[in-house]
C-alpha positions in Angstrom: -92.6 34.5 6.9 -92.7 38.3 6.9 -91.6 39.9 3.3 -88.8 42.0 5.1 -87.5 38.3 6.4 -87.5 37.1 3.2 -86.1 39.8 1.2 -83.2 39.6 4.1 -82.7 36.0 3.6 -82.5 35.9 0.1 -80.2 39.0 0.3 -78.0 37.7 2.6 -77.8 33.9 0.3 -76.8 36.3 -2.9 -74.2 38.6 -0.8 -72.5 35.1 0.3 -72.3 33.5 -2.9 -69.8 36.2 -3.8 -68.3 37.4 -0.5 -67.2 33.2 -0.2 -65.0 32.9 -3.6 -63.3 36.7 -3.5 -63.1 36.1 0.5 -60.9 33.1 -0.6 -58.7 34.2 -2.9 -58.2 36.8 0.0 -57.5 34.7 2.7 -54.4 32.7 0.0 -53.3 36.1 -0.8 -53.1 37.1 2.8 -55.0 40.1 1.9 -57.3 40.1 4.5 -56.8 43.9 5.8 -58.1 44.8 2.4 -61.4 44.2 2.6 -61.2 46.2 5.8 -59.6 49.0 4.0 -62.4 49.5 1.3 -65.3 49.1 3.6 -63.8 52.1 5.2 -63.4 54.1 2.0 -67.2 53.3 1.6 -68.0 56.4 3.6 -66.1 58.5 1.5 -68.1 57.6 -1.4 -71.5 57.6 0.8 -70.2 61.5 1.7 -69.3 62.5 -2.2 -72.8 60.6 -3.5 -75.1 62.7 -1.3 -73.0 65.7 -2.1 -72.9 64.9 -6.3 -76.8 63.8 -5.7 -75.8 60.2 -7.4 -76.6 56.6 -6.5 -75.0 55.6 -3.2 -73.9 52.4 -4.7 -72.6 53.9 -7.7 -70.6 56.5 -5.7 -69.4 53.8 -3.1 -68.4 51.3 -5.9 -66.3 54.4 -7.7 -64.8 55.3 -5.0 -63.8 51.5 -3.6 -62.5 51.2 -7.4 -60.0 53.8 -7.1 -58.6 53.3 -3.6 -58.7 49.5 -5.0 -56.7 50.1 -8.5 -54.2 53.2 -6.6 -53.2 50.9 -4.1 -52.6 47.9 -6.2 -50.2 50.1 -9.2 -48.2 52.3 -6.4 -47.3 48.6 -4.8 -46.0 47.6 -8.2 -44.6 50.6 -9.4 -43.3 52.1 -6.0 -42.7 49.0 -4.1 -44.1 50.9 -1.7 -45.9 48.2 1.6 -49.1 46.8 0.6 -49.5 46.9 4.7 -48.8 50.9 4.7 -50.5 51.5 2.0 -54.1 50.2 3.1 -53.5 51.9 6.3 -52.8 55.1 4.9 -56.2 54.8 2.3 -58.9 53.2 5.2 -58.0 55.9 7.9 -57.4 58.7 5.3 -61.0 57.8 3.8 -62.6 57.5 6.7 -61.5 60.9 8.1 -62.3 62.5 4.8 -65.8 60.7 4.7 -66.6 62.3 7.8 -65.3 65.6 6.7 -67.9 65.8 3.4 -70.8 64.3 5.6 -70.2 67.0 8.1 -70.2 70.1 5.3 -73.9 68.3 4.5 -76.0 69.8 7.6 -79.0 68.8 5.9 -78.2 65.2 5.1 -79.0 62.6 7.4 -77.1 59.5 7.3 -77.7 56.1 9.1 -74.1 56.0 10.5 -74.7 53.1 12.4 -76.9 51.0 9.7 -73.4 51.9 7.8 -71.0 50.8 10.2 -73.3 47.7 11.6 -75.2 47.1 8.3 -79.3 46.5 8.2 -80.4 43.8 6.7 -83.9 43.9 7.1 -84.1 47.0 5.4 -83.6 45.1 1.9 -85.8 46.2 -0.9 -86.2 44.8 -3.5 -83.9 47.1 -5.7 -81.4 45.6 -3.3 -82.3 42.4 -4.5 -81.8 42.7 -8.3 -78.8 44.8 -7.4 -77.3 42.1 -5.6 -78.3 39.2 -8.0 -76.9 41.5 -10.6 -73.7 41.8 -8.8 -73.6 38.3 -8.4 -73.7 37.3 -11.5 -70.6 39.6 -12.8 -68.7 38.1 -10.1 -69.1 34.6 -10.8 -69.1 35.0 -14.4 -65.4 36.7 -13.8 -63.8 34.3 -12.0 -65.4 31.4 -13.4 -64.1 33.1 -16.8 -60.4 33.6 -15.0 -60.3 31.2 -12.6 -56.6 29.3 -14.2 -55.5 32.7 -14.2 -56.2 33.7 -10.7 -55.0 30.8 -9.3 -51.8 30.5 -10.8 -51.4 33.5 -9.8 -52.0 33.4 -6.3 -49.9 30.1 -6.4 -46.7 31.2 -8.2 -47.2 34.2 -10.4 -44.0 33.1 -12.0 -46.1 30.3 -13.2 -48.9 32.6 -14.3 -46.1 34.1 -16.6 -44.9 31.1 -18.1 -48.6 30.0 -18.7 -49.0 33.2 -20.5 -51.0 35.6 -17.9 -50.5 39.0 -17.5 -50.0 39.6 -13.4 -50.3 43.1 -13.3 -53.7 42.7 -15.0 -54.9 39.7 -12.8 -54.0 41.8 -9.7 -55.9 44.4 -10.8 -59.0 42.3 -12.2 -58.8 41.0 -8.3 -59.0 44.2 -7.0 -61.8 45.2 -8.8 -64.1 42.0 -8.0 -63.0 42.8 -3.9 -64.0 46.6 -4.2 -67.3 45.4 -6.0 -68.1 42.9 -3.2 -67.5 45.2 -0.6 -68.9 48.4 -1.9 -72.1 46.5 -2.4 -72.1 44.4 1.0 -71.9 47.3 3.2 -75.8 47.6 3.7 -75.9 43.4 4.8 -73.2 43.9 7.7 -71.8 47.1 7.7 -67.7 48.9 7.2 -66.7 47.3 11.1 -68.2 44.0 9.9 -67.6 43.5 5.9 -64.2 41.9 6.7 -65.4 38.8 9.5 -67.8 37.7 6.7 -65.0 37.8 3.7 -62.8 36.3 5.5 -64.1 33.9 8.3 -66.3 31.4 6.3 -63.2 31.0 4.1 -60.9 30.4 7.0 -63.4 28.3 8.9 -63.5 25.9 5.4 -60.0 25.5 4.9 -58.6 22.9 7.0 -61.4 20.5 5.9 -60.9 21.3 1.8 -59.1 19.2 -0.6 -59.1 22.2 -3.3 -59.9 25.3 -4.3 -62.7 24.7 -5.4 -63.9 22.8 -2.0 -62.8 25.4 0.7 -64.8 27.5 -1.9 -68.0 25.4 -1.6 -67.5 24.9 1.9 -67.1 28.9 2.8 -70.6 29.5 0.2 -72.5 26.9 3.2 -70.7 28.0 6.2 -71.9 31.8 4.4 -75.2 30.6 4.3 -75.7 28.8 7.6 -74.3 32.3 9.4 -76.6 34.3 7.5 -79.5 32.2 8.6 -78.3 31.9 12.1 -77.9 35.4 12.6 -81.5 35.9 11.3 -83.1 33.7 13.9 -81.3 34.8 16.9 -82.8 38.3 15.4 -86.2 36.9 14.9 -86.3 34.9 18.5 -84.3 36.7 20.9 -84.2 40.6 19.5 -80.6 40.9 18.8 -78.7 42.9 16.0 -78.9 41.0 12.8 -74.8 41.6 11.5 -73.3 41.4 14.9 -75.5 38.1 15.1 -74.6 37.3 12.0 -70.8 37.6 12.7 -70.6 36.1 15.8 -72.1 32.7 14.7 -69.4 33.1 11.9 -66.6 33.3 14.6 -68.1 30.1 16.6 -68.2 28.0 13.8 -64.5 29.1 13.1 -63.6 28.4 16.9 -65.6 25.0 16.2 -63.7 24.2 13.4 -59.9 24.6 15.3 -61.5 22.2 17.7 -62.4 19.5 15.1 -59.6 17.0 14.2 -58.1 18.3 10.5 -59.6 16.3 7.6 -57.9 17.7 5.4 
């Protein structure tokens, strides 16, 4: 196997390990535009690191962190629609991305590895940046995972058991603009969301618990990120569009099957 195969396949098995558990707490939430918000704020962050000549992860992930945090106080403070709100920041973002990139004649971005990923481009940089990432994920929510869950259940509940909700919605946000901020190179801004979201919602009718649509969205992950690799390898085709669309077959596979759950 080539190195560049590799390095994608091991990149894409890290990226799913924590795109599967956030993705989930996403999909009970109902928060699924969110993850489409953020990637979209990624460009901003892409535009503002070139300019500030900083790390484009480090910008993207700063940048993801405050749209992330601002949205989630002005919806507790203002009341103001979590729907209008993520609206407002993606499009606002976007436009505002584009704005700084085009003030940088000199820099020359891969808009379309951005908006359609590229995997295959993985270094190994990527690698340990990934596995790094992966590791605060997990470590958080296996650290909070009562706490997220009652909250996502009943956050009265989550009171009475002592959590602070504010805190846990916020600690949320944070993990989902990590993810994202960090996934955009596997699968790109347009794509981010199908592979939060649809592994999750492909697991769910076959899952007992939490835990188990959890596991379940990790191999259905995996299992996408392999497929789309070899339709790549075999038949020349995009690797995150592959990726994605396997994702959505399984999903329209899974509607089909009888419900075991």
């Amino acid at each position: 196997m080539p190195e560049f195969m590799l390095l994608a396949l091991i990149g894409g098995t890290l990226t799913t390990l924590m795109t599967a558990p956030v993705g989930a707490f996403m999909l009970w939430r109902r928060m699924a535009y969110f993850g489409d918000a953020l990637a979209h704020t990624t460009l901003l962050g892409m535009g503002l690191g070139i300019w500030l000549q900083m790390p484009l992860h480090l910008s993207m992930i700063m940048i993801s962190l405050i749209v992330a945090i601002s949205i989630t106080l002005l919806h507790q403070r203002h009341n103001t629609s979590t729907d209008t709100l993520l609206a407002i920041a993606a499009h606002s973002s976007l436009g505002l991305g584009m704005i700084v990139i085009a003030l940088l004649p000199e820099a020359r971005i891969d808009l379309m590895g951005y908006l359609f990923g590229d995997l295959l481009s993985l270094t190994t940089q990527d690698i340990i940046l990934l596995a790094l990432t992966n590791l605060f994920v997990i470590t958080i929510i296996y650290k909070k995972w009562r706490a997220l869950l009652l909250n996502t259940i009943n956050p009265d509940l989550a009171t009475l058991a002592g959590h602070n909700n504010q805190q846990i919605n916020l600690l949320l946000a944070l993990l989902i603009a990590v993810v994202v901020a960090i996934s955009i190179k596997l699968v790109g801004a347009l794509l981010m969301t199908a592979l939060l979201i649809t592994p999750a919602a492909t697991a769910r009718p076959f899952s007992r618990t939490p835990f188990g649509m959890i596991v379940g969205a990790v191999i259905i992950g995996q299992l996408g990120i392999f497929a789309g690799l070899s339709l790549s390898w075999y038949y020349d085709l995009p690797v995150a569009p592959s990726i994605v669309s396997f994702l959505f077959a399984t999903f329209l596979l899974s509607r089909a099957l009888p419900n075991r759950k």
